[in-house]
TITIDREN-216253 format. One record per residue (C-alpha): chain; residue number from 1; residue in three letters; x negated, y, z negated. Coordinates in pm, whole numbers. Example, Ala and Ser with C-alpha at 12.3 -4.5 7.8 and 13.67 -1.06 7.14 Angstrom:
2
NODE | A | 1 | ALA | -1230 | -450 | -780 .
NODE | A | 2 | SER | -1367 | -106 | -714 .
This chain:
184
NODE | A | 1 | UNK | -1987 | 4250 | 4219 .
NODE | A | 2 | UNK | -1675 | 4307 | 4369 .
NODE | A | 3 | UNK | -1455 | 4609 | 4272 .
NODE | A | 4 | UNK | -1058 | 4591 | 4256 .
NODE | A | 5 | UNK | -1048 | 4745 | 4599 .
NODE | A | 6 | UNK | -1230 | 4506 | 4775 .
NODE | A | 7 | UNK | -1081 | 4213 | 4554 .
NODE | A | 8 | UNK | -636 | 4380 | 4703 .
NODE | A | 9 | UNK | -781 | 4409 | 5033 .
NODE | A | 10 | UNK | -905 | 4027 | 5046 .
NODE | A | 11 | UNK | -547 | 3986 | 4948 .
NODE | A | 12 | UNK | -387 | 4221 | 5159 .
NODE | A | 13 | UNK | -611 | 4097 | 5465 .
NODE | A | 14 | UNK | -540 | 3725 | 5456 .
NODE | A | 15 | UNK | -142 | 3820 | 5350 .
NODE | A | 16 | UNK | -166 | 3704 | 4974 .
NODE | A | 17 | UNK | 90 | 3845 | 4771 .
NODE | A | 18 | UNK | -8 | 4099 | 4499 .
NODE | A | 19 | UNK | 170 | 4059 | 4198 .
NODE | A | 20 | UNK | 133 | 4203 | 3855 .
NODE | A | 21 | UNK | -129 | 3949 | 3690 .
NODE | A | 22 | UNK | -337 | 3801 | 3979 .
NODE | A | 23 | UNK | -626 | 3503 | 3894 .
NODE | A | 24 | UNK | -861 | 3455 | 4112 .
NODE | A | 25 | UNK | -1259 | 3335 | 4095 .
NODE | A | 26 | UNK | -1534 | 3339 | 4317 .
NODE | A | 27 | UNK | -1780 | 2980 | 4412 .
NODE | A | 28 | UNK | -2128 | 3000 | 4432 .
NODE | A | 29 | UNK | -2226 | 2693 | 4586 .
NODE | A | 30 | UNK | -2625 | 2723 | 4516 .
NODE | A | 31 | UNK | -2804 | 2524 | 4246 .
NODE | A | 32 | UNK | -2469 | 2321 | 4217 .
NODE | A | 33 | UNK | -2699 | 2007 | 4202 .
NODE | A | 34 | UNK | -2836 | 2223 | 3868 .
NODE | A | 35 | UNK | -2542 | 2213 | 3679 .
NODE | A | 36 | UNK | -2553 | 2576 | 3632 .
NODE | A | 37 | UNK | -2247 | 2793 | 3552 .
NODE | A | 38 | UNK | -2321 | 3010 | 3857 .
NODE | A | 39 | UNK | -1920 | 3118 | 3926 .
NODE | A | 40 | UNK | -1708 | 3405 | 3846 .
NODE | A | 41 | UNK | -1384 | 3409 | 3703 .
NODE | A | 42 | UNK | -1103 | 3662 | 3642 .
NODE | A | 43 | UNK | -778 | 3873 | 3706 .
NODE | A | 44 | UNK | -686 | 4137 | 3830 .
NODE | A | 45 | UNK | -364 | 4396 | 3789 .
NODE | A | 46 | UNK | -233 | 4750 | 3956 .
NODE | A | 47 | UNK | -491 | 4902 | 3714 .
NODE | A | 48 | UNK | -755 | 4673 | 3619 .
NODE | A | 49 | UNK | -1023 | 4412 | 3689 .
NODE | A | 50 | UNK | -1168 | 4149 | 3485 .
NODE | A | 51 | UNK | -1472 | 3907 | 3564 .
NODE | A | 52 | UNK | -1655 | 3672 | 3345 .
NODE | A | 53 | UNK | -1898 | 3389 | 3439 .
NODE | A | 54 | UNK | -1774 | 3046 | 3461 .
NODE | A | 55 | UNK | -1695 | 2769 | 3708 .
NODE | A | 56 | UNK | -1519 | 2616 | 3989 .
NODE | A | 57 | UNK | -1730 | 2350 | 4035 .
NODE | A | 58 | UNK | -1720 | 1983 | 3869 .
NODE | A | 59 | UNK | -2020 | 1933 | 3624 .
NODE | A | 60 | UNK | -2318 | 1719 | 3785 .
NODE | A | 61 | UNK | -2179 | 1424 | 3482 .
NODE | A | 62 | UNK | -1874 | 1415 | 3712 .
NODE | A | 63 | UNK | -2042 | 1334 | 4062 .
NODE | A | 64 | UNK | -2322 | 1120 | 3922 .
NODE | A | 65 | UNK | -2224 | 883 | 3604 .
NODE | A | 66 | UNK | -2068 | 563 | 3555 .
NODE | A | 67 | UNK | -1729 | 767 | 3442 .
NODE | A | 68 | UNK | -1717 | 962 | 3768 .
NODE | A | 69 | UNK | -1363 | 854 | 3923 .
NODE | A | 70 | UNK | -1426 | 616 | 4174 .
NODE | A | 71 | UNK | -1194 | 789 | 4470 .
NODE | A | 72 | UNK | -1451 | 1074 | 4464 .
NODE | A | 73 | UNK | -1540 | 1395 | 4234 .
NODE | A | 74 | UNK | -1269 | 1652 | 4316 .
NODE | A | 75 | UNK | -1327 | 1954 | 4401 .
NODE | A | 76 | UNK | -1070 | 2256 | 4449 .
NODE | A | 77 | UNK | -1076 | 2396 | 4813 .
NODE | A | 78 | UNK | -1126 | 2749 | 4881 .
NODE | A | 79 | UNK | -796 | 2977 | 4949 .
NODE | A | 80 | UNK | -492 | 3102 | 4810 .
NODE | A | 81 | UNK | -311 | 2847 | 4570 .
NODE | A | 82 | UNK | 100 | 2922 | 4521 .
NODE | A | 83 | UNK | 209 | 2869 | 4158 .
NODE | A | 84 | UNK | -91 | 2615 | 4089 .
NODE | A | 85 | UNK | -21 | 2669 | 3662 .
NODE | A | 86 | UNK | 223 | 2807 | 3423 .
NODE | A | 87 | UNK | 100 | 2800 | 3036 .
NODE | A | 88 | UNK | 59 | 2505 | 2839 .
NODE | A | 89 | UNK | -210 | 2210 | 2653 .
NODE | A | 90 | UNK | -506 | 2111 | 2775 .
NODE | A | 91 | UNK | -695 | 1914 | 2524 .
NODE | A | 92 | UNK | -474 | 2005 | 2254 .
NODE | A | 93 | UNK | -545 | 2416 | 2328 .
NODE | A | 94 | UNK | -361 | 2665 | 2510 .
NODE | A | 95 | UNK | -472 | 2710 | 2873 .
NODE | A | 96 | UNK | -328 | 2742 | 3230 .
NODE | A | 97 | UNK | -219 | 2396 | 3310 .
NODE | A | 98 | UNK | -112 | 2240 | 3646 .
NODE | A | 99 | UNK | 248 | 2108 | 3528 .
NODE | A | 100 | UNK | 443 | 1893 | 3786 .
NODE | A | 101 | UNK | 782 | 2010 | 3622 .
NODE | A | 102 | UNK | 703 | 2399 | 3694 .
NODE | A | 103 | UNK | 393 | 2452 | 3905 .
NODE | A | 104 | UNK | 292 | 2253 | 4294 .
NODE | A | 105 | UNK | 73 | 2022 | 4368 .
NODE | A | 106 | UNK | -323 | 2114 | 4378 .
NODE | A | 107 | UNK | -513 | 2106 | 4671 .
NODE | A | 108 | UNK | -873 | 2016 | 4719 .
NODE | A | 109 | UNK | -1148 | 1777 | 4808 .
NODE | A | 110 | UNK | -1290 | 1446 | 4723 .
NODE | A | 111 | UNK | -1672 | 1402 | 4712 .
NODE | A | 112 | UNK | -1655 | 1020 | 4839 .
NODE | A | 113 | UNK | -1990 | 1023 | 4897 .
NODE | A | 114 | UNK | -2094 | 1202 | 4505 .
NODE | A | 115 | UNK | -2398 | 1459 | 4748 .
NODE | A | 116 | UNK | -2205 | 1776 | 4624 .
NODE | A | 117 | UNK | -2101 | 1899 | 4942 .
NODE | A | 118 | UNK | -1765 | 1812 | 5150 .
NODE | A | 119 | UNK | -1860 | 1640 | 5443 .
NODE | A | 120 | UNK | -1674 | 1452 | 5707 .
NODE | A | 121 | UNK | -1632 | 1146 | 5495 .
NODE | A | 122 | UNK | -1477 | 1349 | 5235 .
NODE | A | 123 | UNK | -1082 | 1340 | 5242 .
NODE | A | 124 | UNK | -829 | 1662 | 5161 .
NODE | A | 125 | UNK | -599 | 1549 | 4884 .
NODE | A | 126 | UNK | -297 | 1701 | 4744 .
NODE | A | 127 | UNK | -101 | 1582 | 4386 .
NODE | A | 128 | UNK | -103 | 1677 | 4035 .
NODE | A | 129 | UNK | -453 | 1604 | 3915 .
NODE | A | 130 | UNK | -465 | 1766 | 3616 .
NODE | A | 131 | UNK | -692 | 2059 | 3760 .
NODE | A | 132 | UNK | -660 | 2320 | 3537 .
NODE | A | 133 | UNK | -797 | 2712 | 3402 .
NODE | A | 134 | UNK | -939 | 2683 | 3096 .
NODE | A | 135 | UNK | -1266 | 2806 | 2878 .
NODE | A | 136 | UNK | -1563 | 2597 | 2788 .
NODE | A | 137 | UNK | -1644 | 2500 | 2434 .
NODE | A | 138 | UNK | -1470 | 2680 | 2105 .
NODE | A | 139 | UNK | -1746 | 2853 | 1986 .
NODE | A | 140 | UNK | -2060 | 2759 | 2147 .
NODE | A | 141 | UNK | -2189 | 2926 | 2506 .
NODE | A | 142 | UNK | -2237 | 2629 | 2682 .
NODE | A | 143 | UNK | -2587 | 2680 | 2973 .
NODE | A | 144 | UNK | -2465 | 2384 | 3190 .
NODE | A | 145 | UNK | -2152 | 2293 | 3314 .
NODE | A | 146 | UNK | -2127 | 1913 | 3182 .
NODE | A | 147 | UNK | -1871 | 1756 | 3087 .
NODE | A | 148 | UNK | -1678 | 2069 | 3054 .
NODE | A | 149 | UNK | -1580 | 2064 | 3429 .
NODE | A | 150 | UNK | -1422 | 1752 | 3646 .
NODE | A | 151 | UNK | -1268 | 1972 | 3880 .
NODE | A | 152 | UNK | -1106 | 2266 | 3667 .
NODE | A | 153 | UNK | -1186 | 2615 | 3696 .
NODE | A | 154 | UNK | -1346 | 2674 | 3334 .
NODE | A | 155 | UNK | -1453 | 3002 | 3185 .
NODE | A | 156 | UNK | -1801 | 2970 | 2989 .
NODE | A | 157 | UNK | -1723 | 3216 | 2642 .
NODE | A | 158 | UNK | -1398 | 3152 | 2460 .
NODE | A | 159 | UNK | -1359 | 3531 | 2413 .
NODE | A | 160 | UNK | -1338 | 3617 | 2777 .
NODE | A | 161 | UNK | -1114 | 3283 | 2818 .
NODE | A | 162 | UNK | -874 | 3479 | 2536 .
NODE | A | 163 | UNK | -815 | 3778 | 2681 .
NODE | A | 164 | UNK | -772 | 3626 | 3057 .
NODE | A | 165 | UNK | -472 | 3442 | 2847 .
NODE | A | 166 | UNK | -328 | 3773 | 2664 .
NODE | A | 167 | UNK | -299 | 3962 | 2953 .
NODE | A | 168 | UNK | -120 | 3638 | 3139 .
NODE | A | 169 | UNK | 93 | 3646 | 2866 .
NODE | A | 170 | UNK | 154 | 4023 | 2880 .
NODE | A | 171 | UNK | 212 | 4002 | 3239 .
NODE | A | 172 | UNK | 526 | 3850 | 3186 .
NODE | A | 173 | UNK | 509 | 3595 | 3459 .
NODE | A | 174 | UNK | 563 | 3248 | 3379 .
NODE | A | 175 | UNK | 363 | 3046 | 3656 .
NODE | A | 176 | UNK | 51 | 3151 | 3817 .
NODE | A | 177 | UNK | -103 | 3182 | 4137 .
NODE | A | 178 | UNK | -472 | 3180 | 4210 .
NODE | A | 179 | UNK | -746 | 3260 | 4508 .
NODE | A | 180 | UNK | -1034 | 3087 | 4506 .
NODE | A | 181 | UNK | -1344 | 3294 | 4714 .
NODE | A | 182 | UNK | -1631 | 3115 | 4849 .
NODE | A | 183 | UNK | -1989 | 3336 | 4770 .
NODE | A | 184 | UNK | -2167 | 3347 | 5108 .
């Protein structure tokens, strides 16, 4: 695990800003063919750092059914993302949503060929996709990603989802920026 010294001079090293409130996760690509929630995802501020399991991966459902969308499964690309959500709905809760009016566009990848891993056919796309940060199921710990995932960045327990929100909220900051780490 990393601690919130390591996490600032990620940031520092590869000149992110450091702001109050800072979202970030980190992608373990292994056993993504599994469906497994495998990621990390958290915050961190001047004083604290906060981790919980999750994902930045799309559920298997996504790259392999009938429903999967036909340009290819998308897929968030590693980095630093400038003011990718600000608070708002998805599915009728409160999460960190991706809003064209407030936030920019998202950046990531297109599995064109559904083998869950970007390859040369694969194409960089960037638009409002509705990629967003939000938790899992209400009450339930899911074990598998599912459906849960398309392309957002979804925290497994609703608890842990809750207080990444609070302390957004408490932050005072009104859109959000967000580094996404690739596990080696």
């Amino acid at each position: 695990m990393k601690t919130l010294e390591q996490i600032m001079k990620l940031y520092e090293e590869n000149g992110h800003p450091i702001k109050s409130f800072n979202l970030f996760g980190f992608r373990d690509e292994r056993d993504i063919k599994k469906d497994v929630i495998n990621d990390q995802l958290g915050f961190f501020t001047e004083k604290e750092l906060f981790l919980c399991p999750g994902t930045t991966d799309p559920g298997v459902y996504w790259t392999i059914s009938a429903e999967r969308n036909k340009k290819g499964t998308l897929h968030l690309l590693p980095g630093y993302h400038e003011r990718i959500w600000t608070f708002g709905k998805h599915k009728g809760y409160e999460a960190f949503v991706n809003d064209p009016k407030k936030c920019k566009p998202t950046k990531g990848w297109r599995d064109t060929d559904y083998d869950f891993t970007r390859g040369p056919k694969d194409i960089v796309v960037c638009d409002y996709f509705g990629l967003n940060f939000h938790r899992m199921h209400e009450s339930l710990v899911a074990k598998l990603i599912g459906k849960y995932s398309s392309a957002c960045q979804v925290v497994q327990k609703s608890k842990d989802f809750e207080y990444i929100l609070q302390r957004a909220k408490d932050s005072g900051l009104k859109t959000f920026d967000y580094a996404l780490l690739e596990v080696k």
